[in-house]
C-alpha positions in Angstrom: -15.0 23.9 44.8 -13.4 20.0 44.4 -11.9 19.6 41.6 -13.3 17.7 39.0 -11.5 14.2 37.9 -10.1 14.3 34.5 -9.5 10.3 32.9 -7.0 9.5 30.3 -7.4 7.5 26.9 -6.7 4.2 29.2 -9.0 5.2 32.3 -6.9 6.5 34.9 -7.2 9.7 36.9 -4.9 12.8 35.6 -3.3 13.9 38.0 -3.2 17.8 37.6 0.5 19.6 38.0 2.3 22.3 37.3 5.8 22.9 35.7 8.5 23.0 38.4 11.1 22.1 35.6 14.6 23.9 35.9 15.8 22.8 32.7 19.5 21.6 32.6 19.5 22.0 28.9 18.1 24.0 26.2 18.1 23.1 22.6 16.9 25.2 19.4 15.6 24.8 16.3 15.9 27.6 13.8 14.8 26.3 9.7 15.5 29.9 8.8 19.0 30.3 10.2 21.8 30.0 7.4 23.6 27.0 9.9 20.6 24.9 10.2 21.5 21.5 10.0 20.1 17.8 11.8 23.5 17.2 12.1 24.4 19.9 14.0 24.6 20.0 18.2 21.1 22.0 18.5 22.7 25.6 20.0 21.8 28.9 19.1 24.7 29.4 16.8 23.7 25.8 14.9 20.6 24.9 15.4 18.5 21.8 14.3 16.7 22.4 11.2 13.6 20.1 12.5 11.8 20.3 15.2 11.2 16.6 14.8 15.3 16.4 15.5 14.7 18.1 18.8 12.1 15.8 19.5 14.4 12.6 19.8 17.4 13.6 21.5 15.3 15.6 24.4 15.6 14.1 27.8 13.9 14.4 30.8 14.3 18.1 32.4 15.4 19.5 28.7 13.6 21.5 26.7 13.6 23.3 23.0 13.0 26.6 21.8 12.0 26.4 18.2 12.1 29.9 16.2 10.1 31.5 13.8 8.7 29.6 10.4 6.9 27.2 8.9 7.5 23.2 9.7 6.2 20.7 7.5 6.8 17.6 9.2 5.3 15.4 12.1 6.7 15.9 15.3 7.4 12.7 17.0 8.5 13.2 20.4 11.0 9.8 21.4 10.0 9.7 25.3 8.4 11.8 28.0 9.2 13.6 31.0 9.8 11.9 34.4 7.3 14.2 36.6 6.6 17.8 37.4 10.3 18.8 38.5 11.7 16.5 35.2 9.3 18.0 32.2 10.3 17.9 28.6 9.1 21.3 26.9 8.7 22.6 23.4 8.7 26.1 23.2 7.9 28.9 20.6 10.4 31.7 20.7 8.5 34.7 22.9 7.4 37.0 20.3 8.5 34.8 16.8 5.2 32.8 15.1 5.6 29.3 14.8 3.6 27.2 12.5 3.6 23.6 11.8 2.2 22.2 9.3 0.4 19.5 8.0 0.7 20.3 4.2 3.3 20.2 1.6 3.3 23.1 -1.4 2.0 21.4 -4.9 2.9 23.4 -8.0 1.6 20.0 -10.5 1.5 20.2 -14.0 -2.3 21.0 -14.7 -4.1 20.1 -17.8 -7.9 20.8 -18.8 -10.1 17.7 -18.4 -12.8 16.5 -20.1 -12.5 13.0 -18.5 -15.3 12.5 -16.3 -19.4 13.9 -16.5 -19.0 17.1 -15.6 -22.7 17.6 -15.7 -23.6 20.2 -18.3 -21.1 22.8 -19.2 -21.2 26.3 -20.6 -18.3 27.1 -22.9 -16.1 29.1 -20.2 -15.9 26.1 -17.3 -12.9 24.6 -17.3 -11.7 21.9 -14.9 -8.5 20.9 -14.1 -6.7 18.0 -13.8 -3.6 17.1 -11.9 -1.7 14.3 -10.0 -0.4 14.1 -6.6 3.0 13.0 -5.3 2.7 9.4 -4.6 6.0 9.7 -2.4 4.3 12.5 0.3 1.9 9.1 1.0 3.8 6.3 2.1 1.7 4.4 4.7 -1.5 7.0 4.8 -3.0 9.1 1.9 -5.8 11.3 3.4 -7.1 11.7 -0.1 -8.1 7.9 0.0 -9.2 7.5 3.3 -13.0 8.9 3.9 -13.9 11.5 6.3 -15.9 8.5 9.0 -15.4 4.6 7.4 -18.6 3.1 6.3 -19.0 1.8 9.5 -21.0 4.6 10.5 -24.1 2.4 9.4 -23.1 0.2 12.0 -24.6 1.9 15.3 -26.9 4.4 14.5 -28.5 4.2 10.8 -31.0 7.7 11.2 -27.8 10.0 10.0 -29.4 13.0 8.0 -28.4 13.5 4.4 -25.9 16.0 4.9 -23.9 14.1 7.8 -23.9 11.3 5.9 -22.0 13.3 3.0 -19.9 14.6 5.1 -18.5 11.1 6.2 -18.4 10.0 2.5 -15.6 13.0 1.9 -12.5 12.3 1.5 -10.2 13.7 4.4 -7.7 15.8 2.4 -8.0 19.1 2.1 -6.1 21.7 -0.4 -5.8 25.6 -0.4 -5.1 28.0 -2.9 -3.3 31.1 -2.0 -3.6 30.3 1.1 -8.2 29.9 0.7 -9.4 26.2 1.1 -10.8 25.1 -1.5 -14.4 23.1 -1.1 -14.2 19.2 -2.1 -17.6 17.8 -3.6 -18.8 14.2 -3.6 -19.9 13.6 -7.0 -17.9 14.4 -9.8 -20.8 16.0 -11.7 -21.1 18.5 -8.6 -18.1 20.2 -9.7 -19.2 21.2 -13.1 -21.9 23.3 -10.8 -19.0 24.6 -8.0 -16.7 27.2 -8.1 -13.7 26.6 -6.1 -13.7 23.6 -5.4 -12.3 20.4 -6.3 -13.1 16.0 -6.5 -10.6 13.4 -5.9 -10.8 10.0 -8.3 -10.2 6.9 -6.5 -7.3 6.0 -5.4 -6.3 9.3 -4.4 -3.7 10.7 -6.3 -5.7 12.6 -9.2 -7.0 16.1 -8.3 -10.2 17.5 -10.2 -10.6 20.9 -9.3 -12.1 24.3 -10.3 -11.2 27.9 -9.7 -13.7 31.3 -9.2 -13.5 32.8 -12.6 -12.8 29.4 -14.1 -9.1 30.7 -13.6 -5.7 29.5 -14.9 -4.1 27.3 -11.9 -0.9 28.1 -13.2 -0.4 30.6 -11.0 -1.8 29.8 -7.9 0.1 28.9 -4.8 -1.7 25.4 -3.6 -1.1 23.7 -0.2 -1.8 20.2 0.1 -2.1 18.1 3.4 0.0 15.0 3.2 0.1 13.8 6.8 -2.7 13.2 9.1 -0.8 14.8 12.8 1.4 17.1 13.3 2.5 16.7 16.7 1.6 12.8 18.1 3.9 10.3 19.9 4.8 6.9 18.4 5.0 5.3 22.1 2.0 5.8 24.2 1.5 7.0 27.2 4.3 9.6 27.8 3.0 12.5 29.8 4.8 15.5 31.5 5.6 16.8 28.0 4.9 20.6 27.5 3.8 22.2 24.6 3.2 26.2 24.5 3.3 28.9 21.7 2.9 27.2 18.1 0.4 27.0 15.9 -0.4 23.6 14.5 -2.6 23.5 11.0 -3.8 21.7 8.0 -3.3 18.3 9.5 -5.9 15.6 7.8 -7.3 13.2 10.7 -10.8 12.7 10.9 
């Protein structure tokens, strides 16, 4: 059976291979080890402490071995690989979970709100109020930017109700202990909706409401503050190997 012909983002062909790297030089990353530093040389005795760190010193025919934990950063790799005998690989430890993330940990100081129309309100709804970081946003705040700009009206105008909502949400996301909360459109929805939470323009003021109408204070919340979390500067790179992590709560569209 012929294979069938795969185009990249620019139009040409891929060209299908597999990894016939023997790698000259391996490099870890360890955020857990007690000698993590980015100013270290990358071994396993000191490794990096980013996987983003890794991701700019690699050359051609090197790879990384990142261990077990949680990243919070955007991975940015510098260059890619020269061909199938010169990859550049990124590699979870065999056997340790590797997570990168998207989202930072928000422990704001909440307060009840009685700012906005809420729509009517029984006696035990409360909503909460609470501002973001403006620092975790420099140059893209997915809490300001919608879900699909209002150019979707500009092709195709016979969108049902419920798409077009969901282009009119914002693109940030939140979880608490670890459960994502559900983001509403109007800020009167939320009066009506458990769990759940509505973001006032520009982007850094978080409306939100609990199941039981609980106490935020102690909740563990995740926030996403960056819209990739592994996604070249420079494009075009290719031979570049990815295996093994898990990649979540990033806030693209």
């Amino acid at each position: 059976m012929a294979q069938a012909t795969v185009y990249m983002p620019d139009g040409k062909p891929f060209a299908f291979w597999d990894d016939a790297t023997r790698y000259t030089r391996v490099y870890h990353v360890a955020c857990q080890h007690p000698r993590a530093t980015d100013e270290g040389p990358g071994t396993h005795e000191q490794p990096f402490r980013t996987i983003n760190r890794a991701a700019q010193v690699l050359q051609p025919g090197e790879k990384v071995i990142v261990h077990e934990g949680v990243y919070r950063e955007c991975v940015r790799p510098a260059r890619g690989g020269a061909g199938p005998e010169q990859m550049i690989a990124y590699e979870a430890a065999p056997g340790e979970k590797v997570i990168v993330r998207g989202s930072e940990r928000w422990k704001p100081a909440f307060r009840r709100s009685q700012d906005w129309n809420w729509g009517p309100l029984s006696e035990d709804v409360t909503v909460w109020a609470a501002d973001l970081p403006a620092e975790w946003f420099v140059g893209y705040n997915p809490f300001m930017i919608h879900n699909f700009t209002a150019e979707y009206t500009t092709f195709v105008r016979d969108w049902t109700p419920q798409e077009t909502r969901r282009f009119l949400l914002r693109r940030g996301m939140i979880w608490a202990n670890g459960a994502p909360l559900e983001q509403v459109l109007f800020s009167h929805e939320l009066g009506a909706t458990p769990n759940a939470f509505w973001v006032e323009y520009p982007g850094l003021r978080i409306y939100l409401r609990l199941a039981d109408d609980a106490d935020p204070a102690d909740v563990e919340f995740e926030v996403t503050a960056r819209e990739q979390v592994f996604a070249p500067l420079v494009a075009g790179l290719g031979y570049i190997r990815v295996k093994g992590f898990i990649f979540e709560y990033a806030a693209d569209g």
